[in-house]
C-alpha positions in Angstrom: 39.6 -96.7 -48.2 39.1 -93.6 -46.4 38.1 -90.2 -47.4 41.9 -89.4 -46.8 43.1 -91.9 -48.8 40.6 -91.7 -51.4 41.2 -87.6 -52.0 45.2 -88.6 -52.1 45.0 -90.7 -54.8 42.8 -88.3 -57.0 45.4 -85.8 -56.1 48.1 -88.1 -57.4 45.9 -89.2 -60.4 45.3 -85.8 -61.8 49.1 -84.4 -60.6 47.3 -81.9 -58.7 49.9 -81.8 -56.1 52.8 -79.9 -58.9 50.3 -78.5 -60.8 49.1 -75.4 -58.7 45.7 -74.7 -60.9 43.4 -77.2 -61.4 42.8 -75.7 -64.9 46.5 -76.3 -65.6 46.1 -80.7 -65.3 42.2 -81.0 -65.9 42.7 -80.3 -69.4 45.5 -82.6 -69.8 43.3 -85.6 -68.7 39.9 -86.5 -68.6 38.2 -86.9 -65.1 37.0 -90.1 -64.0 33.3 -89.4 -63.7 33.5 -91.5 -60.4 36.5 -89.2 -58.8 34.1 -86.0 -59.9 31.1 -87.6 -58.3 32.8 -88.7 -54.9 34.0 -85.1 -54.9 31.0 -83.4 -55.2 29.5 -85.4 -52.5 32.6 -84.9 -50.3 31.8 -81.1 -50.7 28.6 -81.5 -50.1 29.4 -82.7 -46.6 31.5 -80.7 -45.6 28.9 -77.8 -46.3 26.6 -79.8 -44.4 29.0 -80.1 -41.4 29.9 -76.3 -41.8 25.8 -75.7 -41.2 25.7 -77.9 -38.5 28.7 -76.2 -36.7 27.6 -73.0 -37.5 24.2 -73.8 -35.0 26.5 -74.8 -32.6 28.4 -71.9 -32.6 25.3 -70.3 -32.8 24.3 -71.6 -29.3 27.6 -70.9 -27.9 27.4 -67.7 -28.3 24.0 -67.2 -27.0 25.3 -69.5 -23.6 28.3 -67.4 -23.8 25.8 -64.0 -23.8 23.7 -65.3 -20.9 26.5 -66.1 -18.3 28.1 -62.9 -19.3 24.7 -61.1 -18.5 24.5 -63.3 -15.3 28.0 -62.2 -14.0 27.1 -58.8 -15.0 24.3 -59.2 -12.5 26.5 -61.1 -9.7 29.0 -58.9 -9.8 27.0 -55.6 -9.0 25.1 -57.4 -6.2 28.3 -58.3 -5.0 29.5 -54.7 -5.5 26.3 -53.5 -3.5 26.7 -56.1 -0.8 30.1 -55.3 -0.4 29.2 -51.7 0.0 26.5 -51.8 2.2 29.1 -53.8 4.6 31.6 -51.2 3.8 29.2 -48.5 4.8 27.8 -50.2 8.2 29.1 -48.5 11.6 28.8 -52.1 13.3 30.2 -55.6 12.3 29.6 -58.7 13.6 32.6 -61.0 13.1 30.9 -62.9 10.8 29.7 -59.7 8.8 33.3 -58.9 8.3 34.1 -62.1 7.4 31.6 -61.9 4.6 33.1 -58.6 3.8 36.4 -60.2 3.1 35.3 -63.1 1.2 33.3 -60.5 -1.2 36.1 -58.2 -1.6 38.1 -61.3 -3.2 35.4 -62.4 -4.9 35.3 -59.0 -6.6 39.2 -58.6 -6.9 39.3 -62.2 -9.0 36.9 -61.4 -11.3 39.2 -58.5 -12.7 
């Protein structure tokens, strides 16, 4: 049986689909001490789980922090590139062809 299955048929045992407060239907009926215990350990992981994806977002963000620092850097040598191209009273083709292809890079990233 799975977990899905398993927490159904509690839900169905104890009428806790109608009865909107768990107070409201465990008083009614006693709880099977295996239901309880399959439960608790069914919380149990699901805390564990919510640790373990906590890390991960963790590291995500940290990833996420780095490449934004990264662009951050790209971008303004890009920016200086660009300029110093810009500025220059001579251009090789190929210099304004470089020129070009930073401009777009810089007008994308916006």
């Amino acid at each position: 049986m799975t977990d899905k299955e398993r927490l159904e048929k509690i839900k169905v045992k104890y009428n806790a689909g109608n009865a909107g407060k768990l107070g409201e239907f465990i008083d009614l009926k006693l709880v099977n001490p295996y239901d309880l215990k399959y439960l608790i350990e069914r919380v149990q992981e699901l805390e564990k789980d919510i640790d373990e994806w906590e890390i991960v977002n963790d590291s995500w963000e940290e990833i996420n922090t780095s490449l934004a620092k990264q662009n951050k850097r790209y971008r303004e040598a890009i920016e200086y590139a660009h300029g110093e191209l810009k500025n220059s009273p001579r251009l090789s083709l190929e210099a304004l062809e470089a020129m070009e292809i930073l401009g777009d890079a810089l007008e994308g990233e916006e």
